[in-house]
Every structure is written in C-alpha cells, then in structure tokens.
Backbone bond lengths (Angstrom), bond angles and torsions (degrees), N, CA, C in turn:
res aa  C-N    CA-C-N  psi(-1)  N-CA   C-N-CA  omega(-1)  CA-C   N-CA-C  phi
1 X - - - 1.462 - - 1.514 108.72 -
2 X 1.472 111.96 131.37 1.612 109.27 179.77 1.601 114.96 -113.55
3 X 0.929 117.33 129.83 1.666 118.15 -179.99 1.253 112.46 -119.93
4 X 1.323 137.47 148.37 1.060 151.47 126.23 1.624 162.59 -87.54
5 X 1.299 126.37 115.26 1.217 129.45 -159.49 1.720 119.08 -121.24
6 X 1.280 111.78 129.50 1.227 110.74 174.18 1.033 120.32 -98.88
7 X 1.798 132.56 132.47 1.284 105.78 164.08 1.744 123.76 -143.05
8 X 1.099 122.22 128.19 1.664 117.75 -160.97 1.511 101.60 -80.95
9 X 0.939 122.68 84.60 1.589 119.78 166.21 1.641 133.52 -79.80
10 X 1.499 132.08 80.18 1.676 127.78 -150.56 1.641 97.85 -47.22
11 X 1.576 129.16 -4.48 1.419 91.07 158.81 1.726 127.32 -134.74
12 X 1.514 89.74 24.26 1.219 91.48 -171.07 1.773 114.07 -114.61
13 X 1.630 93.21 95.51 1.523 130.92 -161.10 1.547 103.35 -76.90
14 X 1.538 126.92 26.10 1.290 111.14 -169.31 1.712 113.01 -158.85
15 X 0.909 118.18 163.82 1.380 121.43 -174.17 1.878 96.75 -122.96
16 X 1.276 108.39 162.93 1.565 117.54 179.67 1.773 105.06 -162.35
17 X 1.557 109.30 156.04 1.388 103.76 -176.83 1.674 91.92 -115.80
18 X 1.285 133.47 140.38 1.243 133.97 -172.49 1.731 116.26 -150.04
19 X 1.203 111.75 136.94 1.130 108.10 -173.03 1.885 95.33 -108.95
20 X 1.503 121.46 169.42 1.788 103.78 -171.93 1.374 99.81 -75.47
21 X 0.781 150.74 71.02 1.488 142.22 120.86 1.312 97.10 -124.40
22 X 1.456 140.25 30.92 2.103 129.37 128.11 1.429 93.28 -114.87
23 X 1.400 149.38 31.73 1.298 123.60 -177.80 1.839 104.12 -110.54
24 X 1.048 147.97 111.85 1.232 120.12 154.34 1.238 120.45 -92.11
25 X 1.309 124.83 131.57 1.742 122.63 164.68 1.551 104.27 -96.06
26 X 1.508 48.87 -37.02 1.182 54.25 -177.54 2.328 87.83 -46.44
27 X 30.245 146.95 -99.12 1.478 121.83 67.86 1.755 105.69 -158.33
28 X 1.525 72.50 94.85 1.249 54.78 -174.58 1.454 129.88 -55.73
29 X 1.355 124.21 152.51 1.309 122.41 -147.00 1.758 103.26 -83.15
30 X 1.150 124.91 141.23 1.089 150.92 178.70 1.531 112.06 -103.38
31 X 1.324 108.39 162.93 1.701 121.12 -169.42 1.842 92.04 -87.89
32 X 1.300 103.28 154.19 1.720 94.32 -166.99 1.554 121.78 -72.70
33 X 0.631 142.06 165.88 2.011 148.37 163.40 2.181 80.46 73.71
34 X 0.841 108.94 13.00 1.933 97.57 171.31 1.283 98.49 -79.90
35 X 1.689 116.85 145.24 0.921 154.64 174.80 1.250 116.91 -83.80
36 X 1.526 174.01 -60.46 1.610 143.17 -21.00 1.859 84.37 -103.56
37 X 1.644 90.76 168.50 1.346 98.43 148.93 1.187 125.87 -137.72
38 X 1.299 103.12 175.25 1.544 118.94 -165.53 1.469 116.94 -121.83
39 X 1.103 141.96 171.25 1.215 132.54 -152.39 1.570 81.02 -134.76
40 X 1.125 112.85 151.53 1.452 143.20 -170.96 1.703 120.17 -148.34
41 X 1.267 124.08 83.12 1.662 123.11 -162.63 1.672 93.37 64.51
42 X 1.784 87.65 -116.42 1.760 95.46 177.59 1.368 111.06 -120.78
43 X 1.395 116.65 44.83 1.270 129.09 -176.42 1.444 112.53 -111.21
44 X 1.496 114.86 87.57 1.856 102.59 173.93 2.097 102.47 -52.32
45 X 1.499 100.20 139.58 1.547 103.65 173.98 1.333 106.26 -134.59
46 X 1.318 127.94 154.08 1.496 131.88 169.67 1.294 115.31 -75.26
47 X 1.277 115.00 122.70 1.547 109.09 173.05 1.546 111.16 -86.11
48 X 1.298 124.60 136.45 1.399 150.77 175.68 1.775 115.36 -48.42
49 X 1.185 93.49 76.62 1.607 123.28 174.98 1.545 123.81 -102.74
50 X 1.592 112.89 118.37 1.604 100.17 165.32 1.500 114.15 -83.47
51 X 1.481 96.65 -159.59 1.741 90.86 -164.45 1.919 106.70 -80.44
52 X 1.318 108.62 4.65 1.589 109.71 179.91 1.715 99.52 -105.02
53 X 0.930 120.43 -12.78 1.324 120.60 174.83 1.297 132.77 93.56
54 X 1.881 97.07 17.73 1.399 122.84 164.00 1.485 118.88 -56.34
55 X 1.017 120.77 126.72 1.585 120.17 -167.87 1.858 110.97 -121.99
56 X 1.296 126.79 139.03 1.055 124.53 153.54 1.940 137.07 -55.20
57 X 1.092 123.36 147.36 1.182 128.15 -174.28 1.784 101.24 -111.31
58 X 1.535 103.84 80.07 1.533 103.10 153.51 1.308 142.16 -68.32
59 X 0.947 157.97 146.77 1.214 150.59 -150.93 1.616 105.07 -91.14
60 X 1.505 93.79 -54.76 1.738 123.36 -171.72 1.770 89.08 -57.21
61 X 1.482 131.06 -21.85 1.973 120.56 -172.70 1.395 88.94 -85.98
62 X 1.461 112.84 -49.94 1.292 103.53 -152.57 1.243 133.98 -66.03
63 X 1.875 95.14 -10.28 1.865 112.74 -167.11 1.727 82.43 -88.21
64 X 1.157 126.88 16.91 1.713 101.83 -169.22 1.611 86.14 -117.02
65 X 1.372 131.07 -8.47 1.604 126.36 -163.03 1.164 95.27 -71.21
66 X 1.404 124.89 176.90 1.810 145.46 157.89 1.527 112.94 -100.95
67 X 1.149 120.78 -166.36 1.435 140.16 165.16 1.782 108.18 -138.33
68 X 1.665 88.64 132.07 1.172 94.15 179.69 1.642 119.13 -126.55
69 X 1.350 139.95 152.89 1.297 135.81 159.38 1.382 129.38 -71.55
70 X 1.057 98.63 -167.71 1.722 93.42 -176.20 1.341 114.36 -110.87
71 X 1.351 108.81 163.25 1.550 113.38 -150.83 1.420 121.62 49.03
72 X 1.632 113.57 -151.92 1.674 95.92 -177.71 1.052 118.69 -92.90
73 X 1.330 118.95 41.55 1.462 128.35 156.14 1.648 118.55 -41.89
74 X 1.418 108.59 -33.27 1.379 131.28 175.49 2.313 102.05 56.93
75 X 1.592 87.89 -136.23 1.739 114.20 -166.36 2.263 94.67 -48.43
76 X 0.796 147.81 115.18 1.503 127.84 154.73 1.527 96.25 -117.37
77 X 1.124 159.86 28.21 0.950 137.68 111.81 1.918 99.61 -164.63
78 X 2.076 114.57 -178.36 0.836 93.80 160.69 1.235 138.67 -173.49
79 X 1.221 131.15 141.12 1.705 163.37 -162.36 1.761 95.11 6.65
80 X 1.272 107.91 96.06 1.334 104.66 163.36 1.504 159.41 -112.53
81 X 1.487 82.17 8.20 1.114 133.08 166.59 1.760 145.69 160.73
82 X 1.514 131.55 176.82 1.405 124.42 -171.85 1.404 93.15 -125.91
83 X 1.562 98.36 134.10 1.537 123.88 177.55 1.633 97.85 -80.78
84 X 0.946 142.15 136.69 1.550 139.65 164.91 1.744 123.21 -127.10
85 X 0.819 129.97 162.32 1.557 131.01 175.24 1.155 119.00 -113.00
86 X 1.209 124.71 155.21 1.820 121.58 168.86 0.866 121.35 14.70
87 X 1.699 111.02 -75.89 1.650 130.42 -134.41 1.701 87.47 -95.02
88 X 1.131 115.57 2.45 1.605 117.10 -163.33 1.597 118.66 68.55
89 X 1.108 109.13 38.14 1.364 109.93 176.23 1.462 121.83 -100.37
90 X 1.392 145.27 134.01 1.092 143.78 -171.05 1.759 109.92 -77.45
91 X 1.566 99.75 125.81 1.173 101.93 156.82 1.544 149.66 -118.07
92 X 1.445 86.91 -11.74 1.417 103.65 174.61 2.138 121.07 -142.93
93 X 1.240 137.97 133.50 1.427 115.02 -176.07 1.325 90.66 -92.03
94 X 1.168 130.83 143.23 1.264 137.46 164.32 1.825 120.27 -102.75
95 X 1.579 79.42 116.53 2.142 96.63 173.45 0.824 132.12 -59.11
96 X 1.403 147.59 161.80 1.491 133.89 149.74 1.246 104.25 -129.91
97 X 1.297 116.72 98.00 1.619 114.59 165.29 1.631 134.73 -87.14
98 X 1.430 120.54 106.87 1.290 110.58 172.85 1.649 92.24 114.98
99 X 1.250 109.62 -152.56 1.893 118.84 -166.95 1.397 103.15 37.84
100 X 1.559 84.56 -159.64 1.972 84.13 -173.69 1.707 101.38 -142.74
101 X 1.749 96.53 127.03 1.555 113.25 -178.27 1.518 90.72 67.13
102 X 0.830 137.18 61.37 1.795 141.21 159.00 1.326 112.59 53.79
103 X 1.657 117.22 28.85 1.397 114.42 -179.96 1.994 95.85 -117.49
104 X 1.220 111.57 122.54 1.016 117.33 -179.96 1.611 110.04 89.91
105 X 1.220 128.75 -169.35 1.073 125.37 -165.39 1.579 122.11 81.50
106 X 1.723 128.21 175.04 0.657 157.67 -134.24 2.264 99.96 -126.08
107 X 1.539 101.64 99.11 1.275 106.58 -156.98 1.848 104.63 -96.71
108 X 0.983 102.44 116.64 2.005 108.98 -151.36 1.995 87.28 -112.16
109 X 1.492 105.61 107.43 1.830 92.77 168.23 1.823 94.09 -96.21
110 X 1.573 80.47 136.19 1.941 89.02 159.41 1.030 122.54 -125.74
111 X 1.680 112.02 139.61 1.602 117.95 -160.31 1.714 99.21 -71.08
112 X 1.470 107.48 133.62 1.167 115.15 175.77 1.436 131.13 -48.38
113 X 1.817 91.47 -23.64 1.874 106.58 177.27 1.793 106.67 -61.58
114 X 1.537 81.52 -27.42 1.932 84.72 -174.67 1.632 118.96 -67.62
115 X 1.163 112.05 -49.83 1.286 130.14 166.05 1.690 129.07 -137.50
116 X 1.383 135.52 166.13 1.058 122.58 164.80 1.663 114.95 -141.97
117 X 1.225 125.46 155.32 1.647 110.72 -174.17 1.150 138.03 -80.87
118 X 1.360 134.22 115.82 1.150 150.56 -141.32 1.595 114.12 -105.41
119 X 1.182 146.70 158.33 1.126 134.73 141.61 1.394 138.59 -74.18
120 X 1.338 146.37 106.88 1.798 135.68 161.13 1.081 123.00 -20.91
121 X 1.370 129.96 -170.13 1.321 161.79 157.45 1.397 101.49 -53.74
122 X 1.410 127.68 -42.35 1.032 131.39 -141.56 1.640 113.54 -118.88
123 X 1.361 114.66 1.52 1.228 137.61 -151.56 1.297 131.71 59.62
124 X 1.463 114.79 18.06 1.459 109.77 -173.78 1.256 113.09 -91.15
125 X 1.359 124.54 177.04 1.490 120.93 -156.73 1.849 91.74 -107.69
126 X 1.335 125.10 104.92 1.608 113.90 173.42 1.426 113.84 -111.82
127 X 1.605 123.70 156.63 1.413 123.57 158.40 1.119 100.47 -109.80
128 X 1.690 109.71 115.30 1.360 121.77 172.24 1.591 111.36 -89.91
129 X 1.614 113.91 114.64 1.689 137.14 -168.15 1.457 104.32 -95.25
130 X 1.284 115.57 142.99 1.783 101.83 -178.83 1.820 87.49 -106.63
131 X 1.189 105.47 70.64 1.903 111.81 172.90 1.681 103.74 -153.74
132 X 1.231 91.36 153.06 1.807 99.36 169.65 1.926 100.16 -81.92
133 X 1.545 98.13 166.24 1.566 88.15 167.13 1.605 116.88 -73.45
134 X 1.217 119.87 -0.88 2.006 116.82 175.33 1.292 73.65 -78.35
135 X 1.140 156.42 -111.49 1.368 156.96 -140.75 1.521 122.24 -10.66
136 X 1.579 91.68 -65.01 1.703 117.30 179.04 1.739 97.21 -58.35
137 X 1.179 127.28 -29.39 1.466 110.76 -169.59 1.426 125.33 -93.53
138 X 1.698 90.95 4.56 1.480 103.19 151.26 1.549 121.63 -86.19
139 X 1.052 132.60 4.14 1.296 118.29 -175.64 1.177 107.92 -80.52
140 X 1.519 133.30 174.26 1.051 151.64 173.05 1.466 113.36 -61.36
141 X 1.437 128.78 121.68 1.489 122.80 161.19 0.893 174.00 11.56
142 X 1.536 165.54 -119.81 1.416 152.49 -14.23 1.566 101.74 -96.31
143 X 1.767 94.32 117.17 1.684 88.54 172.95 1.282 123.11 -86.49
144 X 1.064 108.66 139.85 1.604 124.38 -174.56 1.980 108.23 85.45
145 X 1.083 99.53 -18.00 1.272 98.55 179.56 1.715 106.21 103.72
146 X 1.390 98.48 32.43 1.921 106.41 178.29 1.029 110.72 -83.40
147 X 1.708 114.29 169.64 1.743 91.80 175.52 1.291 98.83 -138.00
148 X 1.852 126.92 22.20 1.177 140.50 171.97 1.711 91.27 -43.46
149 X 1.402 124.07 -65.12 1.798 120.54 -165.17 1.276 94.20 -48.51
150 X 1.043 149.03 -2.25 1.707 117.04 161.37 1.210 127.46 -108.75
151 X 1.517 109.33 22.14 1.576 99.79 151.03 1.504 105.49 -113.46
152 X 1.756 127.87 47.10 1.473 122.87 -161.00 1.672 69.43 -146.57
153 X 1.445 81.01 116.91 1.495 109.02 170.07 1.664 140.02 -51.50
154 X 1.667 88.82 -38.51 1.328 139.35 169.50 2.150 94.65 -48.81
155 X 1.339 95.84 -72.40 1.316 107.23 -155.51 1.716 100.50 -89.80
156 X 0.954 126.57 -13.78 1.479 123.53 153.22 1.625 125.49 -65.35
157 X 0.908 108.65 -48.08 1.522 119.31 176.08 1.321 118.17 -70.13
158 X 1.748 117.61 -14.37 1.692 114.12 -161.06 2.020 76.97 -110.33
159 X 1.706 109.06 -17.29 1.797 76.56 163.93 1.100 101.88 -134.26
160 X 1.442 124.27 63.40 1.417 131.06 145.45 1.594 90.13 -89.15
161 X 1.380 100.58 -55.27 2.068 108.40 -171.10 1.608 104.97 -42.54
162 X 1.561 118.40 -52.28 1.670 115.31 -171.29 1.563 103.35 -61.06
163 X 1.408 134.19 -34.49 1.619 130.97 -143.46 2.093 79.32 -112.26
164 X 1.098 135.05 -9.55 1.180 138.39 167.33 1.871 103.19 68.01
165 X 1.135 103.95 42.17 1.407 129.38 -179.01 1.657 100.12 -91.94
166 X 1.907 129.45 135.00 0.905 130.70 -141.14 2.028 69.20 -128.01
167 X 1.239 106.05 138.50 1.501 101.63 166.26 1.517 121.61 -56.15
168 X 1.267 110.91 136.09 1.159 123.41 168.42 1.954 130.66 -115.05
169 X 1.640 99.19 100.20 1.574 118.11 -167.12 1.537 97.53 73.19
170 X 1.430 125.34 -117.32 1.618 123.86 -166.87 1.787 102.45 -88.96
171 X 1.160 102.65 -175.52 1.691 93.77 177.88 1.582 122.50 -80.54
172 X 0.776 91.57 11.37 1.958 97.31 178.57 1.737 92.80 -131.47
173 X 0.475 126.94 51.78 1.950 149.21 158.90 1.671 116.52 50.18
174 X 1.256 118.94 -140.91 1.547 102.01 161.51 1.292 128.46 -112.74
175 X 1.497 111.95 -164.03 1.605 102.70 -176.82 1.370 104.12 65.43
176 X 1.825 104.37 162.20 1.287 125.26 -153.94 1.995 104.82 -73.01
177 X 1.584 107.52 98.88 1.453 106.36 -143.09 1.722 86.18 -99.05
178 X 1.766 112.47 -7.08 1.531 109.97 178.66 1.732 132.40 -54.89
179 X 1.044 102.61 19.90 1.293 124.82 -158.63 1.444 131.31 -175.48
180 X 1.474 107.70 81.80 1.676 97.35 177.62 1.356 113.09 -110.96
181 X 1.021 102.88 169.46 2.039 129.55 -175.87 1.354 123.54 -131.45
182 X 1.200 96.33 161.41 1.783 105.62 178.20 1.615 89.95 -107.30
183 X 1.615 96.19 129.16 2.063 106.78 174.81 1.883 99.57 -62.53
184 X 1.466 107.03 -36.72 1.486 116.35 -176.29 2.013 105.32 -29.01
185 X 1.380 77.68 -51.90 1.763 93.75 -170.42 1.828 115.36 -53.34
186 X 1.438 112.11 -39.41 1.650 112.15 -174.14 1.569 122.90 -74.05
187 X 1.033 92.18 -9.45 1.716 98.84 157.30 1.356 116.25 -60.26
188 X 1.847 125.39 120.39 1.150 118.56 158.92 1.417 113.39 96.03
189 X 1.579 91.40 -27.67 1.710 97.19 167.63 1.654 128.83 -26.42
190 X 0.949 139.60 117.84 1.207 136.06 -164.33 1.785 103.19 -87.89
191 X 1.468 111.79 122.25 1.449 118.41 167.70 1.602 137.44 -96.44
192 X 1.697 94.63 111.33 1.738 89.93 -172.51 1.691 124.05 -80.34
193 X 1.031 120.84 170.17 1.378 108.66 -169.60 1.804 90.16 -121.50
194 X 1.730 101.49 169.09 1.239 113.50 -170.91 1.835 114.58 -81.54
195 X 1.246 103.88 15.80 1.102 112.10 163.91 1.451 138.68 -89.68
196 X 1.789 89.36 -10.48 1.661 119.09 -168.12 0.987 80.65 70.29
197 X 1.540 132.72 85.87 1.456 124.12 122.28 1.511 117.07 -78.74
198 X 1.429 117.94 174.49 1.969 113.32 175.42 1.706 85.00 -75.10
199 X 1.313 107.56 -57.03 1.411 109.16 -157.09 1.818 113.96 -144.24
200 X 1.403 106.97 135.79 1.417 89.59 174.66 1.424 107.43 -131.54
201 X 1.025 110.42 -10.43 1.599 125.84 167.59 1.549 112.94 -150.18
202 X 1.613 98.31 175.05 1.222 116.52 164.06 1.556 123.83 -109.38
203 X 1.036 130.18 148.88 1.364 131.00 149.64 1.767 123.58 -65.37
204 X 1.303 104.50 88.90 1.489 98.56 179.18 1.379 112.13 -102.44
205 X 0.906 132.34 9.44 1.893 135.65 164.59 1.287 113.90 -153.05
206 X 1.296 139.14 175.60 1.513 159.56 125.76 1.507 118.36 -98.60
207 X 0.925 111.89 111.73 1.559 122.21 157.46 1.584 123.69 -51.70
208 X 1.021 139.29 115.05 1.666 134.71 170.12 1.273 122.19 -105.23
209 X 1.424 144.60 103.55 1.083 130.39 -173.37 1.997 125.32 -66.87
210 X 1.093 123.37 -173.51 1.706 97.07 -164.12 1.622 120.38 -67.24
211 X 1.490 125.32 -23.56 0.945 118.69 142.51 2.073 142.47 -38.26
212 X 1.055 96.54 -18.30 1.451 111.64 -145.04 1.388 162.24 76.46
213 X 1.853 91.63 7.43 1.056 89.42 172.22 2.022 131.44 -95.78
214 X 1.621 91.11 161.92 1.626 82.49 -159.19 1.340 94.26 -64.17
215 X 1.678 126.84 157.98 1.481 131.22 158.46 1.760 100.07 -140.32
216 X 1.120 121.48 5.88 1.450 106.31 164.07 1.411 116.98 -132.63
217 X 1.115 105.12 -153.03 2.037 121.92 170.96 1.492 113.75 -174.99
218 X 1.067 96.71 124.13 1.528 87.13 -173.43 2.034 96.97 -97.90
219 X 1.384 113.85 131.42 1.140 103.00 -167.55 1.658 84.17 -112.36
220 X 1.351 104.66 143.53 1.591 106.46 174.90 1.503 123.88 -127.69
221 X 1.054 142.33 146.96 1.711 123.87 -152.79 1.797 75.16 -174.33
222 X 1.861 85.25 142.57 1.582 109.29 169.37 1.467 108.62 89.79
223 X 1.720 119.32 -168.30 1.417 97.03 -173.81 1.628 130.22 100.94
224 X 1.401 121.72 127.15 1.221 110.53 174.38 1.721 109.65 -118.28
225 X 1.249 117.46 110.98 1.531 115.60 162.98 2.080 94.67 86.08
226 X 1.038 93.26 22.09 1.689 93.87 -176.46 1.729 109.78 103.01
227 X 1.240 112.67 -10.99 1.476 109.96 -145.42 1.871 90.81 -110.86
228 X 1.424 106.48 133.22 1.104 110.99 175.79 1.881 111.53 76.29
229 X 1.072 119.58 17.99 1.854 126.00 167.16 1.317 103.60 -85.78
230 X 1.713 101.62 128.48 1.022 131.22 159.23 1.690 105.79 -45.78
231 X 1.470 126.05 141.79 1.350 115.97 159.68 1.618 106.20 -122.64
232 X 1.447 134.93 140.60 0.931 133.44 131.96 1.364 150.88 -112.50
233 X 1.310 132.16 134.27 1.231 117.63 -165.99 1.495 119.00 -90.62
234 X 1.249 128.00 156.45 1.362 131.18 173.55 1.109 105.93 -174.53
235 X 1.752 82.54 152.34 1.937 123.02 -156.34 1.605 100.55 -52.05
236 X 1.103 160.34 136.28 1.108 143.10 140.49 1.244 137.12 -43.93
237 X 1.411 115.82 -14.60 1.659 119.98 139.31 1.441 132.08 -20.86
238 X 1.306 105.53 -33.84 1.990 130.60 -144.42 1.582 94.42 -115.75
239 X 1.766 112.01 3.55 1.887 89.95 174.61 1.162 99.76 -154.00
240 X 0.992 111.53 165.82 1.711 127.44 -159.66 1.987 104.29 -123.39
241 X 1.552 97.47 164.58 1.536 90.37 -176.02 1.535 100.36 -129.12
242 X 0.923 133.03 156.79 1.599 143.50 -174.86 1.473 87.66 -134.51
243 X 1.232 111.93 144.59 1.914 158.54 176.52 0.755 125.28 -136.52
244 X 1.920 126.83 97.38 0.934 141.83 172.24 1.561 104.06 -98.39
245 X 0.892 112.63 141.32 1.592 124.39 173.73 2.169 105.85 -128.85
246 X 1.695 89.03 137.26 1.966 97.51 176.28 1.163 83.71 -131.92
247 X 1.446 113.69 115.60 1.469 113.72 164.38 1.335 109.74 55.58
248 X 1.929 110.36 -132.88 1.650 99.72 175.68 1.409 119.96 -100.91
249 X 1.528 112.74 52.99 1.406 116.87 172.41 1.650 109.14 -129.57
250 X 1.058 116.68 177.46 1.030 124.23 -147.19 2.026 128.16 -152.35
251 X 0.852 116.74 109.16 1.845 96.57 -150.25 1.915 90.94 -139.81
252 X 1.500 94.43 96.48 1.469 96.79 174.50 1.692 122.44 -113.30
253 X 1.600 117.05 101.60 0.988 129.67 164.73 1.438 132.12 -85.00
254 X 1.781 101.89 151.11 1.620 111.59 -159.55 1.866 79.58 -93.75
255 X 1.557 90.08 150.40 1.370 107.30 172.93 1.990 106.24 -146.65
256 X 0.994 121.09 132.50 1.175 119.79 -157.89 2.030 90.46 -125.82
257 X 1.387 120.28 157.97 1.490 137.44 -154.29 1.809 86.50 -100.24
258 X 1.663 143.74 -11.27 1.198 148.84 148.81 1.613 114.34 -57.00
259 X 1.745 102.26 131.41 1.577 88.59 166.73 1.030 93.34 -116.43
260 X 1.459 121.69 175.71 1.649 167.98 -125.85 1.537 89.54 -62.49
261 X 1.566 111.52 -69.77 1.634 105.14 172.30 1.049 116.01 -58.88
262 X 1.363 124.88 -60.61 1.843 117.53 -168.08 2.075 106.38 -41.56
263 X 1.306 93.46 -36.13 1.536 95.15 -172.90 1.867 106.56 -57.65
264 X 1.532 98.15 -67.58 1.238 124.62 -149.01 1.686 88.27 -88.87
265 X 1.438 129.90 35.46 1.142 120.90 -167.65 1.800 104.03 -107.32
266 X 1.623 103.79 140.69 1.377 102.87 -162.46 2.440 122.85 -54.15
267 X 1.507 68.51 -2.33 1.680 79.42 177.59 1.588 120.16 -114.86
268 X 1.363 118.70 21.91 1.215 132.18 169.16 1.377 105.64 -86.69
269 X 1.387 119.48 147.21 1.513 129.72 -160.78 1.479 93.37 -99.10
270 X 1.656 92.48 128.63 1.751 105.08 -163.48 2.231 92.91 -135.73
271 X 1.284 91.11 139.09 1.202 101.67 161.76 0.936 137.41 -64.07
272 X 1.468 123.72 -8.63 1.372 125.14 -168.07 1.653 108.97 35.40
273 X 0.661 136.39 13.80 1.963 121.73 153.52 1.606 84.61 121.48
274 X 1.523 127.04 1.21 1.592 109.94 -157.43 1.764 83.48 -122.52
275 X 1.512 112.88 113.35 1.645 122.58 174.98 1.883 97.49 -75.94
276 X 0.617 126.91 -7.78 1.619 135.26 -174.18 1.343 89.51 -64.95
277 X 1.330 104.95 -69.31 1.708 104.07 -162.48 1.726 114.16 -26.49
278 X 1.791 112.62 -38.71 1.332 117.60 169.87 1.297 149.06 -49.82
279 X 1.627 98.37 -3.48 1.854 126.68 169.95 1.149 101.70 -122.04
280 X 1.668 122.93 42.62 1.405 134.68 148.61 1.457 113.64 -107.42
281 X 1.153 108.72 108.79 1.513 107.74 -179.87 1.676 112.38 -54.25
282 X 1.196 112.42 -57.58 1.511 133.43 -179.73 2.115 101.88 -35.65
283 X 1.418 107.09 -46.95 1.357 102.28 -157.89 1.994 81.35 -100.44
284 X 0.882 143.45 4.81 1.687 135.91 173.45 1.380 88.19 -91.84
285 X 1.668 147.58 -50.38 1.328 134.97 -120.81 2.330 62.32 -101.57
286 X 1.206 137.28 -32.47 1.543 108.07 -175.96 1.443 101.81 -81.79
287 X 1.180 127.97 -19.54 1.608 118.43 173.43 1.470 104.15 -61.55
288 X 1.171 131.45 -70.15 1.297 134.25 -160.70 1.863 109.31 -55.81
289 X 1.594 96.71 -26.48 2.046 102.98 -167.10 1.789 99.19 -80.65
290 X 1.554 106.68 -24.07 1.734 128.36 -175.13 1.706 97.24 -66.88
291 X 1.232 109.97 -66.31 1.648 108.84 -164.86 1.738 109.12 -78.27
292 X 1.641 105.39 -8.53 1.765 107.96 -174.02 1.418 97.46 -107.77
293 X 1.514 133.61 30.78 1.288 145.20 160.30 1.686 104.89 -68.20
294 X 1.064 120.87 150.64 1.558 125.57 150.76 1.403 120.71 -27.29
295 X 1.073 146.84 117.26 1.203 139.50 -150.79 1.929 106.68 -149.09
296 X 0.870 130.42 125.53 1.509 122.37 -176.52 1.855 111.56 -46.09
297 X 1.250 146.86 143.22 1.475 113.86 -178.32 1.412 107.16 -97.84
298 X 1.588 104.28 161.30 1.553 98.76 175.55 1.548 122.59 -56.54
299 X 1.296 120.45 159.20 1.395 118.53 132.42 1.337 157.00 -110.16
300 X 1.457 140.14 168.19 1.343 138.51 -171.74 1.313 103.71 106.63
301 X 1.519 120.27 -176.61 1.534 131.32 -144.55 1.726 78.57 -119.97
302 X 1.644 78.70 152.44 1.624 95.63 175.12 1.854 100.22 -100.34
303 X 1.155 127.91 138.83 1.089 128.56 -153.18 1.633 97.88 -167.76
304 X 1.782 106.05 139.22 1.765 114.58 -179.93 1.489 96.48 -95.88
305 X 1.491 104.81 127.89 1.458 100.95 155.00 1.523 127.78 -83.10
C-alpha cells in the first residue's frame, strides 16, 4: 500500500530516506585567528573558525564526535547520531555503544538537557558524561536502533530518571515533538524545486546554532565528484518536506517554493567552498532578503504522518 503526505514545516529544511528503525512518529574557546583540525576518514580538515574563534556547528563534524567520561575515563562510546523534531530542534544525541565502527551495538539516546556537544583542545566534537562506560550501559535502550520509545511515556521518563534530566513542558520536551528524525538522514537529501523539478539540489550540510538548533541548509547542486559545486545556504523557513511512506518505508524529501533558476541563479548567495562566509553578518542579512523574496507558494495540504 502506498500513501502520500505533504508537509510544510518553517523549519524543517531537509529530506531523509528511512526505513522504521530512523522513523519516529512516533567551543571551547580557542586563541583567536586559530584554525584546529579535525580528522575526517584520513583527511586532516580545517574546522570553520573566525578570527575570535567562533566556530560553526555542522552536523556532518558532529556525527563523527564520541562521548567521553570524566577523568581518564576517556572515549566510552560514540556520537551517532541527533534525534531532531519539526522545528529542527534537538532532542536527543544518540550513542552507539559496542559493535564495530557504529554498526551494531547498543543504541543509548541522551537528553540534550543532560549534555550537549562541545568541542576539545583539539577540535573534535565531544559529549562530556559525568559516568564511566559500566555506568552508561545501564541506561535505557533503543532496540535495533528504533525510535518508536520516545513517544512512550513509560520509556522517556525511566531515562529522563537515569541521565537525571527534570521534564521539560510534556514528556518528550518542547517544540513540534510530532515527528522525529535522525540528522544522519539530511545529508544528500535531494531538493525539489517549485517547478516540480526531480531535483535541483542537494542537501550537503545543516547548520546548528550553539544550542543546536538547525537554522540553515546548505543546498549544493553542480560539480564533478564534489569538486567545483556551487553551495547555497538557506534559512529553513524557505523549504518544505514531503512524506512518502510504502508500507514500512519511508522517503522524506525537501522541496523548497524556488525553481531550478531562481535557485541556481547567478545572483544567489553562494559560498564559494568557504562556510566562513556564514559568520558574516553582511553576507546572512542577503541570504535571508534572497529566500524572503516573492517566491511562487507551495502546494498541497499540510498533513502528520
């Protein structure tokens, strides 16, 4: 059986492909003009620093951090992803304890009130836990890596109690909580335009501001092998998400009220390859005036899957 659902969410800037185990219906400060790096596979990379040592919150660094304890307890497990809601707000970091390279293992969500991810010395992205990993392997679950237990009241509350997290508004926290995601998923996302294009970009990042919540997308289109793509960023205000569901799968694409030219048009504010430009006020206040232009509006019904 195939269904379809549309839904315009002002912050949910992204599309993801998910099978039900990703669906739920359920800095530190640095010396100034420093650079750090970060390791990427086997790629040392610069992380995105101005000259005070303000840093961006990528999504794509943060899924690569660990969790650590205190003292030299060091690595106990690590960061494998962020649960998010609607509005793009973070609700949970998600662990991976045990298996190998984050496949298999023991899938631990922690309420963001508990901790949130930070950078090292070294630029890496850590959640510092005040537990050893024997500790952490008491917490509560997700088997298989589902994320149905967090809309079960039952199982929210017995690990709000372990992470010593005090509820916040209903028991699955605030913001639009009818709907969560894995951030893992908005990578690559394919972006349609209001022209019904298939595709006019991709989603190659999310922006998080220091809290975590998402406020951009970097949509990227053109390019060979990565090399030479246009990037642009935009507000998550400016795109909409479509939900298709086959049976128990699940296929949610970003679709934005821009078509193919307006996007890919030589006067749209583009990064040129440099994410810096994004702790320029001057070049955000033309991103935000670019996507809050007249715009054709979407169509179809806004609808919960």
């Amino acid at each position: 059986m195939r269904t379809l659902f549309q839904l315009s969410a002002s912050a949910m800037a992204f599309g993801l492909f998910l099978t039900t185990n990703g669906i739920g219906q359920v800095v530190q400060d640095r010396p100034a003009g420093e650079r750090p790096r970060t390791e990427t596979g086997n790629t040392a990379v610069l992380v995105d620093t101005d000259q005070d040592g303000e840093a961006l919150h990528r999504v794509s660094e943060i899924l690569s951090g660990e969790a650590r304890g205190p003292g030299d307890e060091g690595r106990i497990a690590a960061i494998s992803d962020m649960i998010m809601d609607g509005e793009g707000r973070p609700h949970y970091i998600l662990l991976s304890r045990g298996g190998v390279a984050g496949v298999g293992g023991d899938k631990i969500a922690v309420p963001v009130q508990a901790a949130k991810p930070t950078r090292d010395g070294d630029g890496n992205w850590i959640l510092s836990l005040p537990m050893t990993g024997d500790q952490l392997d008491q917490a509560p679950t997700l088997e298989d890596g589902k994320l149905t237990p967090l809309k079960d009241q039952n199982w929210v509350q017995a690990n709000r109690q372990f992470f010593q997290v005090d509820a916040d508004g209903d028991e699955t926290g605030s913001g639009d909580d009818s709907f969560f995601f894995r951030a893992s998923a908005l990578k690559d996302a394919q972006v349609r335009g209001s022209a019904g294009d298939d595709s006019i970009a991709n989603v190659d990042d999310v922006i998080l501001n220091a809290e975590c919540m998402a406020t951009h997308a970097i949509l990227g289109y053109g390019g060979v092998a990565g090399i030479g793509k246009n990037q642009v960023p935009a507000p998550f205000s400016a795109l909409n998400l479509t939900v298709e569901s086959d049976d128990d799968r699940y296929r949610l694409i970003v679709s934005t009220n821009m078509t193919k030219e307006q996007l890919q048009s030589e006067t749209a504010p583009k990064l040129d390859g440099e994410y810096l430009r994004m702790l320029d006020p001057t070049f955000m206040e033309q991103v935000d005036a670019y996507f809050a232009a007249d715009r054709p509006a979407a169509t179809g019904t806004t609808v919960r899957p």
